[in-house]
N, C-alpha and C positions, 0 to 999 in steps of 0.2 A: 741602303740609300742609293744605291745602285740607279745614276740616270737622273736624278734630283737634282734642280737648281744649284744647292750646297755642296755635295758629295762627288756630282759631277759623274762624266761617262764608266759606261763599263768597261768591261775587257779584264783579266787577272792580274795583270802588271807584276807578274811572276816572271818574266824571262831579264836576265840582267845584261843590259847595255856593254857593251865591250868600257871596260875601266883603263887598259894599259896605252895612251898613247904620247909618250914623251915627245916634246919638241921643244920650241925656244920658249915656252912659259915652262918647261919643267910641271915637277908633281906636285901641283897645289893639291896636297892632303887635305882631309876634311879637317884635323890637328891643329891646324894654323892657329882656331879660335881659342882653343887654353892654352895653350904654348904662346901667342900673342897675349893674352892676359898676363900669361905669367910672367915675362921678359920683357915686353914694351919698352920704348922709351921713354921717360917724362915720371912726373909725378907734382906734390902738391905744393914742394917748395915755390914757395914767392907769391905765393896765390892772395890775390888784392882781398880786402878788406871791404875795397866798394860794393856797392848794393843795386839795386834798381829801385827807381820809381815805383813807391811804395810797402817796400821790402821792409821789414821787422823795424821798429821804435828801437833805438838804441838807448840805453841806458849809462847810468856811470860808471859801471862793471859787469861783468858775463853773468849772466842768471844761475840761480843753479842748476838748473837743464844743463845751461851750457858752460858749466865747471865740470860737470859729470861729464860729460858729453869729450871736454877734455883731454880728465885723467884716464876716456878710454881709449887716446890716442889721436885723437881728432885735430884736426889743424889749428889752432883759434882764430886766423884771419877768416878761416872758411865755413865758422862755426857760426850761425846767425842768434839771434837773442833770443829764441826759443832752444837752443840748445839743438839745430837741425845742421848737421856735417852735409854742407853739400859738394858733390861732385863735381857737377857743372849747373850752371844758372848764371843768366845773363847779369854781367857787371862782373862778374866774376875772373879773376886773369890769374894764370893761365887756364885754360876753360877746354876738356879736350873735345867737346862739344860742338869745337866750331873751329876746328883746326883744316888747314888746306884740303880742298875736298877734287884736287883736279886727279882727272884720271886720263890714263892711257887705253885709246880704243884696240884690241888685237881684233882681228877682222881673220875671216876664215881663211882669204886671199889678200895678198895686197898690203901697202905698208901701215904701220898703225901710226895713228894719229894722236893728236892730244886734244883731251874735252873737258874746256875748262868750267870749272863749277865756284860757289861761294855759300856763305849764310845768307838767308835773305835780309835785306835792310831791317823792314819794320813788316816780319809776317803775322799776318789776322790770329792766329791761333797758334796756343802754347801744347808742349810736349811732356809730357809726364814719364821717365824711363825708370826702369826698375832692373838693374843688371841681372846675367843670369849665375851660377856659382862658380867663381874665379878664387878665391881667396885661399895662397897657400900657410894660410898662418895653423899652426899646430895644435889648434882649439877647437871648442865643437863650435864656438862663437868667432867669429874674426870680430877686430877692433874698428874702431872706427877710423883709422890712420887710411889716408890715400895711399895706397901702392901702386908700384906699377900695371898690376893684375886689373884694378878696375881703372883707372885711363887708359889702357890698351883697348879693353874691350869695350869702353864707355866712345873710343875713336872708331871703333870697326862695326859696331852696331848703331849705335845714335849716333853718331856726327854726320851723318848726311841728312839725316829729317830738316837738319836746320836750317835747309832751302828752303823749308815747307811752317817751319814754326820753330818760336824758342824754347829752348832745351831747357827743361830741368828733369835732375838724378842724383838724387840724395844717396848717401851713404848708408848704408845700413849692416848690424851686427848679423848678416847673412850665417848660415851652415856653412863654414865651411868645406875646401874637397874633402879633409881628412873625415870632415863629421858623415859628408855623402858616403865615401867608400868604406871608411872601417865598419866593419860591426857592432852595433850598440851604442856607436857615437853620437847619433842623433838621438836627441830627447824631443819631448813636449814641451820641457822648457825652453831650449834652447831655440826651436820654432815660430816660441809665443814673441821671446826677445827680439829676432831677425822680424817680425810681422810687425813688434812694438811702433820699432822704426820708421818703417812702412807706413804707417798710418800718421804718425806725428808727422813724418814729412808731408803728406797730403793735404793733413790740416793745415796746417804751415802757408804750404802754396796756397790753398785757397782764401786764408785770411790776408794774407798777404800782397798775394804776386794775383791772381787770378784774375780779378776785378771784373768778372762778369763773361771772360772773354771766355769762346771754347776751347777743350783740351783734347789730346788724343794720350792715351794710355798706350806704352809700348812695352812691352816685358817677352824674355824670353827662361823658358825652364825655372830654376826656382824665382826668377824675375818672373815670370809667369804664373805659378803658384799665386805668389804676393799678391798681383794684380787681380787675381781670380778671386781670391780671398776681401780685395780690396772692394772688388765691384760688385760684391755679395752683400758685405755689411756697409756700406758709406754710399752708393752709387744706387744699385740696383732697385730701393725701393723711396727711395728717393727723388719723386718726379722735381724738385727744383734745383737738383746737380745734375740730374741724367739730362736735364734736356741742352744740358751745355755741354754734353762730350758725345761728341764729333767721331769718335771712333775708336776699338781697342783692338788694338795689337797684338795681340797673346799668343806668341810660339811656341813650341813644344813645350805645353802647359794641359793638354789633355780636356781643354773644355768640353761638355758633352751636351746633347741636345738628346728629345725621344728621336727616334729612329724615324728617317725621313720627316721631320719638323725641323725648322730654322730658331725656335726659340722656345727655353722648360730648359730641365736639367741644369746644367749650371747657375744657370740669370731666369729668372721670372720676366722679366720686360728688355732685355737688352739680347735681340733679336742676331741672327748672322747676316751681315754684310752680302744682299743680292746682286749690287751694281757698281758701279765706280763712285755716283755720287750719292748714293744712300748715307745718311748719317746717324747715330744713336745705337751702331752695330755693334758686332764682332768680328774681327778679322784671326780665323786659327787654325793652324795645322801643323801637323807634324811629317817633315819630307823622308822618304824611302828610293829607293832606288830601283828596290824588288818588294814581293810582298813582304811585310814586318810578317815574321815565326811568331807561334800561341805564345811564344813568352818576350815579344817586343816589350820594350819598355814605353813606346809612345805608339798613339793610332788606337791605344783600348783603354775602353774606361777601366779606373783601378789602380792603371800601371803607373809606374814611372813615378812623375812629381804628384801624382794625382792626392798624394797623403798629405802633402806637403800645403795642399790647396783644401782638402777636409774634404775628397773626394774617394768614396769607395767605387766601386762597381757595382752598377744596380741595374735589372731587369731592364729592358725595351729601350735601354741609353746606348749612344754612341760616340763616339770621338768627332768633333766637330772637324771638317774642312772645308776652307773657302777659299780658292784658287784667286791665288793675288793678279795672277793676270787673263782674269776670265773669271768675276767674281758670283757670276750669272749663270756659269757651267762651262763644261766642256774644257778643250785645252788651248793652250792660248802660250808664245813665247817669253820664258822668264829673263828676266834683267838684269845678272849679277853684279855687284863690286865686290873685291876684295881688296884689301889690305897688298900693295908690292912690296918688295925688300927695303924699296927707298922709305917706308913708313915701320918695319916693322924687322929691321937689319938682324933683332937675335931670337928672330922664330926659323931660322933656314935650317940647322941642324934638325929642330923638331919635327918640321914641318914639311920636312924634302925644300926643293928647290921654287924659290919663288921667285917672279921674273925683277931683273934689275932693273926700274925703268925710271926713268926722270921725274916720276910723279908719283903721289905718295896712294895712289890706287890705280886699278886696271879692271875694265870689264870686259866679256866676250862678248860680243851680239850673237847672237842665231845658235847658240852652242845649245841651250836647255831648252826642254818644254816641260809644262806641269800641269798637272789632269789628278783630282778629286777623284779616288777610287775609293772602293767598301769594297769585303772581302771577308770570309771566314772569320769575323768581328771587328775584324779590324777596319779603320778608315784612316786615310793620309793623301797628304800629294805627293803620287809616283814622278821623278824626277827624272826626266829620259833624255840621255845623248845619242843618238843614234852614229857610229861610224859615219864618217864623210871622206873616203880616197883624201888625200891631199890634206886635212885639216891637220897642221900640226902643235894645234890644242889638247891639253889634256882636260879630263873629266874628271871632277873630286870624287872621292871614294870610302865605301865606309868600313876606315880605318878602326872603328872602336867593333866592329862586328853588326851581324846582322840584327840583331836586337835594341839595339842604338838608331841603324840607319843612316841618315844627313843630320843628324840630330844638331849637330857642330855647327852646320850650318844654313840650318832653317832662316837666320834672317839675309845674308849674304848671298844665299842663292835667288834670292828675290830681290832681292835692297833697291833694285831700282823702280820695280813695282810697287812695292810698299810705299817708298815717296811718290811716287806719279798719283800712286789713290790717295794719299793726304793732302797732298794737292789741290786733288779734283773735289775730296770731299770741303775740304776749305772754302773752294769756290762757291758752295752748294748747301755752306751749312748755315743756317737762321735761328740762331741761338733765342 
């Protein structure tokens, strides 16, 4: 796909970027994002009961949805009368969703500034997140109890969309890490259960909360899976939902298309995201640094979550990429945030050293760019820092090995992209 709208320029994107350069932001690891799931601050205590405008009929006691829903640990403030644990969704309090979103600017040269952000009042279009696998509970199922694990990540991944639209992220009985990594721990059952969820919260929203208005689907890795799975049987053939979603998100989730085509393989009619204001797309890739090795887990069909989504590897398919800031081709500068120590004080041990700074995020300008490459099967966005004398910014790295890649942080290294095209598609979309 080599030179194609989607897949973007050539070149091998085999030679790896110098990684070591310490200075006052320290070694933001690629780590930061389960290590922040896992220790975060916050959780679900105190979380309001209120609703929004239009949100579940309440009755004169919990359904049995949501007495199950429960005794699987679930908050019951946060539990709505369809028996749906939600995350975050507006009315909601504490909501991590929409927590302080200013950031500190480090600049290559010169002092850093602060740029301040918020939720937006009343945004046109809603957000549908699907976390990706955080959960260290010692099951092949996690409960439906708020942990720290997903407000961490539910803060470092969706809490900025909410410039762009409101957030909703249900809870769901996810795999597990223990069920991803040990052997044999993941079932078919265990799957169907984390998807059950999945799908009852959809319903949910759209009986409920939706009201006609557009959504964007955001999901990363087995959040991605989900989504993939979602927009397969609910969305994809469905011309009176699809034409109200505005756009999907789907990160290191292995979406595939035929080779050099924008749309087949995964979605029959939900096409990939050519421009900034196209809407009814795909928005997906999996980031690398160097080329992904024959046995990457992301960038090949087959690999990685691709099971997780009911995808095998099949002839003349490829791993879908759409360069969030160049959706049209070519390369184009990426927009990071991450998570500072001030939002996220007990991932430094895990995660090296992250910078101390007044606000509860930090981005780099000018530090990444990202280019759509194919390759010996593989397809991803190459992630390049080039050395710059004097810059004394460091470059995240991939800490889990090369068959991983940015995997960690597929959404972070973009996050400012990612909201600027929900944005734009917002502007642009005509439900």
């Amino acid at each position: 796909m080599t030179g194609s709208r989607v897949a973007g320029g050539g070149g091998s994107g085999g030679s790896r970027p110098e990684r070591v350069r310490l200075g006052r932001v320290g070694a933001v690891a690629v780590t930061f994002l389960i290590a922040a799931s896992l220790v975060a601050c916050g959780s679900a205590t105190g979380r309001s009961a209120a609703g929004t405008a239009g949100s579940s009929t309440t009755t004169s006691g919990p359904s049995a949805a949501a007495r199950a829903a429960i005794a699987e640990g679930a908050d019951p403030a946060a539990t709505d009368a369809a028996g749906v644990e939600w995350l975050c969704r507006p009315g909601h309090a504490p909501d991590p969703c929409t927590d302080n979103l200013d950031a500190t600017v480090i600049p290559r040269t010169g002092p850093d500034t602060r740029q301040p952000a918020s939720p937006a009042a009343d945004p046109p279009i809603d957000c549908f997140y699907v976390y990706p696998t955080v959960s260290p509970q010692p099951t092949t199922n996690a409960n439906l109890a708020i942990d720290p694990a997903e407000t961490g990540v539910a803060r470092a991944q969706a809490s900025r969309f909410s410039q762009a639209c409101k957030v909703y992220a249900p809870m769901y009985r996810q795999l597990t890490l223990h069920a991803i990594s040990a052997p044999g721990a993941s079932t078919v059952s265990g799957l169907a259960t984390a998807y059950a969820d999945v799908v009852a919260a959809w319903k949910d929203y759209l009986a409920n909360d939706n009201h006609g208005r557009g959504f964007v689907l955001i999901g990363h890795s087995q959040g991605a899976a989900m989504l993939i799975r979602l927009i397969k049987t609910q969305i994809d053939n469905d011309p009176s939902v699809r034409s109200h979603l505005v756009s999907a998100i789907v990160l290191g989730g292995n979406v595939t298309v035929p080779v050099g085509k924008v749309v087949g393989g995964s979605f029959d009619h939900v096409p990939a995201c050519t421009s900034t204001t196209e809407t009814g797309c795909v928005i997906a890739y999996s980031s690398f640094d160097t080329t992904p090795p024959a046995n990457s887990l992301f960038g090949r069909p087959g690999a990685g979550v691709s099971l997780l989504a009911g995808q095998g590897a099949s002839a003349g398919l490829q791993v879908l990429c759409v360069n969030p800031a160049a959706p049209g081709g070519g390369t184009g500068p990426l927009i990071p945030y991450f998570p500072s120590r001030t939002a996220a004080s007990g991932i430094v041990a895990a995660a090296g050293q992250l910078p101390a700074l007044p606000t509860p995020w930090f981005t780099e300008p000018g530090l990444y760019t990202g280019t759509c490459m194919s390759q010996g099967g593989a397809t991803w966005l190459q992630v390049s820092a080039p050395t710059v004398p004097g810059d004394p910014r460091t470059v995240v790295k991939e800490t889990l090995g090369p068959t991983w890649g940015l995997h960690l942080v597929d959404v972070n290294i973009a996050l400012g992209n990612l909201v600027d095209l929900v944005r734009a598609e917002a502007a642009s979309y005509r439900g």
